[in-house]
N, CA, C and O of each residue as an XYZ file, in Angstrom:
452
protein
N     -61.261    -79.639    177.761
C     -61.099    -79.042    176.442
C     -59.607    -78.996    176.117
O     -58.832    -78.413    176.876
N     -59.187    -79.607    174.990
C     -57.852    -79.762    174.674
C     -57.506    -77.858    174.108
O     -58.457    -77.168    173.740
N     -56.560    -77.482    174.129
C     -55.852    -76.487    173.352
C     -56.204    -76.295    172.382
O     -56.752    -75.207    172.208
N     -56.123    -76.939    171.593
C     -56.124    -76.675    170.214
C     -57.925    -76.513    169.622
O     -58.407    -76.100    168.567
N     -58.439    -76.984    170.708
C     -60.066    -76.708    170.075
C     -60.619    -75.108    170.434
O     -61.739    -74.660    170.189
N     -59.512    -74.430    171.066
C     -59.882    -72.878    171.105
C     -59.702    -72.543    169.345
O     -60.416    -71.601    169.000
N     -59.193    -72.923    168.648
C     -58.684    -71.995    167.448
C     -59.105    -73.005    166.908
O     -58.381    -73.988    167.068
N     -60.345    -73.211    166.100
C     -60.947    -74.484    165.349
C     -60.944    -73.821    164.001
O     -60.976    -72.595    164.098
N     -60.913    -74.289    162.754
C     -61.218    -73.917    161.824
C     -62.664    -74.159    161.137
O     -63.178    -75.247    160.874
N     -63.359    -72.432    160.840
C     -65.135    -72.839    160.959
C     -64.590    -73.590    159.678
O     -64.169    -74.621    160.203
N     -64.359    -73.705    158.453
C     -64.469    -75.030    157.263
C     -63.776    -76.089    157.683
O     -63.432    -76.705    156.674
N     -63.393    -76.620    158.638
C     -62.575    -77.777    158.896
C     -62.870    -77.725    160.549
O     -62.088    -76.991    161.153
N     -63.830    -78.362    161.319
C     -63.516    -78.291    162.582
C     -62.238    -78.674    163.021
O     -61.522    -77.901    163.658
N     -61.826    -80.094    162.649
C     -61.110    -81.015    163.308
C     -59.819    -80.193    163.026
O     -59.228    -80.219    164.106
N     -59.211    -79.612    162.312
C     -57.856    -78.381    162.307
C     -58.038    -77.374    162.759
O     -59.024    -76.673    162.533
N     -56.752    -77.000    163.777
C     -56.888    -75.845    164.215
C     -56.066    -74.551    163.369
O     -55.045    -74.779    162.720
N     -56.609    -73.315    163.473
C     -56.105    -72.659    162.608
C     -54.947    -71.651    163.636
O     -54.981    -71.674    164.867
N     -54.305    -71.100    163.103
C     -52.955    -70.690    164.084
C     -53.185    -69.621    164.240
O     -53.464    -69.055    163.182
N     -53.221    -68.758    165.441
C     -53.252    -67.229    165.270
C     -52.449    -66.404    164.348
O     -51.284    -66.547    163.976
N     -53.219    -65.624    164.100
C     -52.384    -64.995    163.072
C     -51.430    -64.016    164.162
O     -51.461    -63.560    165.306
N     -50.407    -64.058    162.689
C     -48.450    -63.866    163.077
C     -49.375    -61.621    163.329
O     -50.266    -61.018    162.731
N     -48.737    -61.378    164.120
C     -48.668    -59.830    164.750
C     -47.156    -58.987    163.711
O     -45.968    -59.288    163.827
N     -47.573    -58.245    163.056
C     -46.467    -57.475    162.476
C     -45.327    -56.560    163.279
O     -45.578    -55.632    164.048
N     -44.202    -56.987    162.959
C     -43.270    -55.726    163.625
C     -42.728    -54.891    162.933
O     -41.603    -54.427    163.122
N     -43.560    -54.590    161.972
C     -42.974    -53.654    160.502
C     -44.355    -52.760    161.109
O     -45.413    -53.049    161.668
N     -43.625    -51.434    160.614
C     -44.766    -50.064    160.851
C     -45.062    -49.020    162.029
O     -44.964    -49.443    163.181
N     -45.415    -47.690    161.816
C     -45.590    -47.016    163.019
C     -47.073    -47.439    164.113
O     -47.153    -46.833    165.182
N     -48.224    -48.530    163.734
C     -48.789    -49.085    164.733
C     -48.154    -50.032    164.831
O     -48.930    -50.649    164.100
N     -47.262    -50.922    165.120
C     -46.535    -52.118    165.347
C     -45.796    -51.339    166.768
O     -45.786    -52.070    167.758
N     -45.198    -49.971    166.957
C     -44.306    -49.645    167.744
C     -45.115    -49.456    168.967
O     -46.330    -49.323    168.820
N     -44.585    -49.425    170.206
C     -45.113    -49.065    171.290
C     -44.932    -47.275    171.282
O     -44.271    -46.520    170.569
N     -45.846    -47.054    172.416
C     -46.661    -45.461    172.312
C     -45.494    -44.714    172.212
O     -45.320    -43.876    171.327
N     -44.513    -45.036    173.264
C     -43.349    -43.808    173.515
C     -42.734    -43.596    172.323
O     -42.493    -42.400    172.159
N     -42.294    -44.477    171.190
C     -41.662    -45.010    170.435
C     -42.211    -43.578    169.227
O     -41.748    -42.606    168.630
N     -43.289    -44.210    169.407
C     -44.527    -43.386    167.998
C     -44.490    -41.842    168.607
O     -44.356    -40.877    167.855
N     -44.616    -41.712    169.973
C     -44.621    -40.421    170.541
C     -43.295    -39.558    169.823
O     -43.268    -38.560    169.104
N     -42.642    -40.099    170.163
C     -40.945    -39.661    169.365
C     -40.760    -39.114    168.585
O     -40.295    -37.975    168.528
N     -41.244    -40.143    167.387
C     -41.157    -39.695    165.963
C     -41.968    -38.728    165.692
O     -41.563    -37.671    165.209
N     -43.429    -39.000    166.013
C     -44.300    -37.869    165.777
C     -43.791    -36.278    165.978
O     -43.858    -35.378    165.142
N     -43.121    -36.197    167.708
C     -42.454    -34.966    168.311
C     -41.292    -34.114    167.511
O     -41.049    -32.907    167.509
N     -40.422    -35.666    166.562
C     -39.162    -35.025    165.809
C     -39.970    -34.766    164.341
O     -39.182    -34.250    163.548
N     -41.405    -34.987    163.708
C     -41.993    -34.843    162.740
C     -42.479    -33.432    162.929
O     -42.305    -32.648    161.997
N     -43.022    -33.052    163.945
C     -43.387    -31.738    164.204
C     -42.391    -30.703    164.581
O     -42.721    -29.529    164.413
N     -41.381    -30.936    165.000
C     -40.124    -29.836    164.917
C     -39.508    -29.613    163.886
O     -39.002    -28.530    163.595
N     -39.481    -30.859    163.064
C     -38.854    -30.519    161.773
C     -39.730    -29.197    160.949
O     -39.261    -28.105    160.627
N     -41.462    -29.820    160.693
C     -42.135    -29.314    160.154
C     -42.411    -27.400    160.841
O     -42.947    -26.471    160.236
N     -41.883    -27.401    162.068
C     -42.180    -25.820    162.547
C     -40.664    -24.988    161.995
O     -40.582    -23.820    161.613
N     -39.441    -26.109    162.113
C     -38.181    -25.761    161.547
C     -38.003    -24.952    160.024
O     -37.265    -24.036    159.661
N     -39.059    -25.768    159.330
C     -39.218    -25.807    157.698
C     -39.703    -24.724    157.110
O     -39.277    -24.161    156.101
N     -40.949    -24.351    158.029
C     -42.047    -23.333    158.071
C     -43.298    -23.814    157.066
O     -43.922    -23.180    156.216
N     -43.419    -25.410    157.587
C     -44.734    -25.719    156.664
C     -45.598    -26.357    157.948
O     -46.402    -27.241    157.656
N     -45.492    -26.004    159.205
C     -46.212    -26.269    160.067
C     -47.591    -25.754    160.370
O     -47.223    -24.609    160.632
N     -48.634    -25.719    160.504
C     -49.797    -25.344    160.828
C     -50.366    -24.692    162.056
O     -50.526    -25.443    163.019
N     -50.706    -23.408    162.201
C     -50.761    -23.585    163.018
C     -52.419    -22.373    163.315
O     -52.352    -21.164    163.096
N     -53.042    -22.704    163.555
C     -54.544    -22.686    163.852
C     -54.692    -21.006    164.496
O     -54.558    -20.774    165.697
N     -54.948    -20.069    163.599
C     -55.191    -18.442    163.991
C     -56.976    -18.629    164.974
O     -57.816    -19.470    164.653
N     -57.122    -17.768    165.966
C     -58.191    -17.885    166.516
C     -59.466    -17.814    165.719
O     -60.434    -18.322    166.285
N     -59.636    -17.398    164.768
C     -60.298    -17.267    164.124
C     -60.902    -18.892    162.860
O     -61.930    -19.524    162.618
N     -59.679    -18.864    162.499
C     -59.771    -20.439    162.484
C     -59.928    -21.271    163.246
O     -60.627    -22.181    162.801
N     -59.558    -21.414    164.344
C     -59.692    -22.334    165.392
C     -61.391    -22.044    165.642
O     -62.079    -23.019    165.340
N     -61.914    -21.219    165.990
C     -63.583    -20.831    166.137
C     -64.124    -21.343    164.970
O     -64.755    -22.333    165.340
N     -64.258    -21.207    163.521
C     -64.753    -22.059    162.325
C     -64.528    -23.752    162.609
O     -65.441    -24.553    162.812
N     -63.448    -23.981    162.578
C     -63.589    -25.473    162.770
C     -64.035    -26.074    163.631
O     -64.575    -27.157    163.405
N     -63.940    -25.509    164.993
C     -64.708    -25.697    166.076
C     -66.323    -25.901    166.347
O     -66.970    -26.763    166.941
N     -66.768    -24.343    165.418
C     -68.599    -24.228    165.365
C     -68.790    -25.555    163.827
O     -69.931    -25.936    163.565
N     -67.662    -26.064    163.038
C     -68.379    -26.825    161.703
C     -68.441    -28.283    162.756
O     -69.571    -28.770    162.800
N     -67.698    -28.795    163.339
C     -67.402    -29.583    164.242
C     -68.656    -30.077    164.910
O     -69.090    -31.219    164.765
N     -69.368    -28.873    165.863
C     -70.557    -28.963    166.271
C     -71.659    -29.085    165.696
O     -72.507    -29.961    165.871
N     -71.674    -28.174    164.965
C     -72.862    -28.332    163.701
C     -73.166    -29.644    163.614
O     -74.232    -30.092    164.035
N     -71.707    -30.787    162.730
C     -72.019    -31.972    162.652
C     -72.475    -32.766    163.383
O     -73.326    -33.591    163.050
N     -71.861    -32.620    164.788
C     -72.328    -33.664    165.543
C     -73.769    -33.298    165.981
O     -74.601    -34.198    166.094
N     -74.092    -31.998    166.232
C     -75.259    -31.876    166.662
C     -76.538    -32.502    165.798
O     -77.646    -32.395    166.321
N     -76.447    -33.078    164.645
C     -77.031    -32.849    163.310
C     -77.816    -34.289    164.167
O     -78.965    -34.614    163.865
N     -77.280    -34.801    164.885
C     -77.733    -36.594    165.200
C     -77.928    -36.199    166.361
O     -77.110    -35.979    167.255
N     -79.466    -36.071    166.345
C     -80.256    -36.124    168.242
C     -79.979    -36.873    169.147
O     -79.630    -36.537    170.279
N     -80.179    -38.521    168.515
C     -80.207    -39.278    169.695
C     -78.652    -39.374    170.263
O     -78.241    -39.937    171.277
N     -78.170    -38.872    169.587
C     -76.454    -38.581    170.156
C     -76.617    -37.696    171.114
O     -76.235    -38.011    172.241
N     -77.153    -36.534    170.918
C     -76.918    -35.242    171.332
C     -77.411    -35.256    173.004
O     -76.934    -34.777    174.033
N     -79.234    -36.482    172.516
C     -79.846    -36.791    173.880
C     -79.101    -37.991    174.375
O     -79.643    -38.408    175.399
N     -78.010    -38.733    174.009
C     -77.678    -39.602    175.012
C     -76.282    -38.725    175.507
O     -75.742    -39.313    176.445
N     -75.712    -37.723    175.192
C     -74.476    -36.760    175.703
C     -75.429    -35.943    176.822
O     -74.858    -35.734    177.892
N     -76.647    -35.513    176.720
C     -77.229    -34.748    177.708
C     -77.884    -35.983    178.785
O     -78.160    -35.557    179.906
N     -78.061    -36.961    178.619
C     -78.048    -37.980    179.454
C     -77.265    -38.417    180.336
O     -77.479    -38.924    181.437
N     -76.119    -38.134    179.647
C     -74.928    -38.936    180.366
C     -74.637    -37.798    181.467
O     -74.658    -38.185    182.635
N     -74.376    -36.481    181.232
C     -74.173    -35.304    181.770
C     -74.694    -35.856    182.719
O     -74.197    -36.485    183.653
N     -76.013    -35.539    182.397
C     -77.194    -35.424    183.986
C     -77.168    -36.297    184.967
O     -77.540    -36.198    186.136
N     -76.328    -37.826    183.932
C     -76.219    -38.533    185.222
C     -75.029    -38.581    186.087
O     -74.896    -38.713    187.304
N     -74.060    -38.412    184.945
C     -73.195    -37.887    186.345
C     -73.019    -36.901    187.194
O     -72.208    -36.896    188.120
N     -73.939    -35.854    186.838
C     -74.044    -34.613    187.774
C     -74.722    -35.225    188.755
O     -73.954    -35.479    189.683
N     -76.054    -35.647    189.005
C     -76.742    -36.811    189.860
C     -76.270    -37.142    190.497
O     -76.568    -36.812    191.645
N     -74.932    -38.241    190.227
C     -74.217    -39.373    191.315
C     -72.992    -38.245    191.840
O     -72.375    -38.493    192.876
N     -72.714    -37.066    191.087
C     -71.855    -36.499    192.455
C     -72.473    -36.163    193.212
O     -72.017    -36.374    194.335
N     -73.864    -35.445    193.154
C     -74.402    -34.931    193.866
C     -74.899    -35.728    194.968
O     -75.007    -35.135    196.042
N     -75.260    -37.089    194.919
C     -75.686    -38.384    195.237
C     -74.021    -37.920    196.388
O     -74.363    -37.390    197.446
N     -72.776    -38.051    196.260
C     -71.851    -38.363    196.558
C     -71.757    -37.503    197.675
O     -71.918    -38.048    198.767
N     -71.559    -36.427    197.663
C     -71.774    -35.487    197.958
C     -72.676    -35.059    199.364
O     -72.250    -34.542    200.396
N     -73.680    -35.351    199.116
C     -74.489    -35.421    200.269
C     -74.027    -36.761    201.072
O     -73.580    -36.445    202.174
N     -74.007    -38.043    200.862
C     -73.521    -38.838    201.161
C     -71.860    -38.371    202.356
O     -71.888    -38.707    203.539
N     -70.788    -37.723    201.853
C     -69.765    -37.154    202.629
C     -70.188    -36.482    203.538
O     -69.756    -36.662    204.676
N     -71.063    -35.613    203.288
C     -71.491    -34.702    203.936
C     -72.138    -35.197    205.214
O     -71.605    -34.971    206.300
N     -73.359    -35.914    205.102
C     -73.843    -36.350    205.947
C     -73.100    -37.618    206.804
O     -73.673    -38.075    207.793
N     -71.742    -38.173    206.346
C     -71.197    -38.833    206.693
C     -69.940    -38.241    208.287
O     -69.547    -38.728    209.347
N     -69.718    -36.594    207.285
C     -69.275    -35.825    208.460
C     -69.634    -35.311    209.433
O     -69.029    -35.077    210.479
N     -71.036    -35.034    209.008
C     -71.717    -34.173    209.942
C     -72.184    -35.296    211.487
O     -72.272    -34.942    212.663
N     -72.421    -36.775    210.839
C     -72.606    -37.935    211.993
C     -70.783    -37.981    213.132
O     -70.684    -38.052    214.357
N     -69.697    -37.908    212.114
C     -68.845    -37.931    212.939
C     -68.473    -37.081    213.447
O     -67.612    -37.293    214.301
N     -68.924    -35.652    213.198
C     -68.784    -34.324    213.876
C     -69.759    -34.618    215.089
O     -69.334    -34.468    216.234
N     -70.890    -34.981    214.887
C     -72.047    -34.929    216.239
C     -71.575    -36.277    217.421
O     -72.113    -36.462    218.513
N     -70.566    -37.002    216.893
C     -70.160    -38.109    217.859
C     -69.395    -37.573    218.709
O     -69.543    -37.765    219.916
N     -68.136    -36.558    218.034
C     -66.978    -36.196    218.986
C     -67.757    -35.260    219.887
O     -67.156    -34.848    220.879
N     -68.822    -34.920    219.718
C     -69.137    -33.622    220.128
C     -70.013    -34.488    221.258
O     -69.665    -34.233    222.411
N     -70.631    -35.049    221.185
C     -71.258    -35.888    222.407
C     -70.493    -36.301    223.360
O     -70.748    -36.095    224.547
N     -69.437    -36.952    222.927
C     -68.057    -37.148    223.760
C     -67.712    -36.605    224.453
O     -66.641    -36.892    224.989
């Protein structure tokens, strides 16, 4: 397979089409630390200013229970989150006994010894 038949053009087989050019303009263009930064000097400014936000317990409990509400609203979500739970409670438990009984064989070896 030559190169150029990875990037075919579907209306033109026989041309290949060029990957498209990646932007270096913008805050997703930057790498994480970069974006981390700005964000960190965006939020000091904004606590500096006194237009920062900042979430009373009481608020924090409302948005929290509207939050749930929503998601709960979709079962088969709700039953594949209680699925998932159960199964990983399962495979530690699976794990678990597994160590266990793994120690208890090398505890009964030295001890024969």
């Amino acid at each position: 397979m030559f190169p150029s038949e990875t990037n075919l053009n579907p209306v033109n087989p026989v041309t290949p089409v060029a990957p498209p050019k990646k932007s270096t303009r913008g805050f997703a263009s930057m790498d994480r630390e970069r974006q981390k930064e700005i964000a960190r000097k965006g939020g000091r400014a904004a606590h500096q200013k006194g237009t920062a936000h900042e979430f009373t317990p009481e608020e924090a409990r409302v948005a929290g229970r509207k939050g749930g509400q929503a998601v709960s609203r979709d079962r088969a979500h709700m039953a594949a989150i209680g699925r998932e739970g159960g199964q990983a409670r399962g495979a530690k438990a699976a794990r678990l006994a597994q160590q266990n009984a793994a120690v208890a064989a090398s505890s009964s070896i030295k001890q024969a010894s």
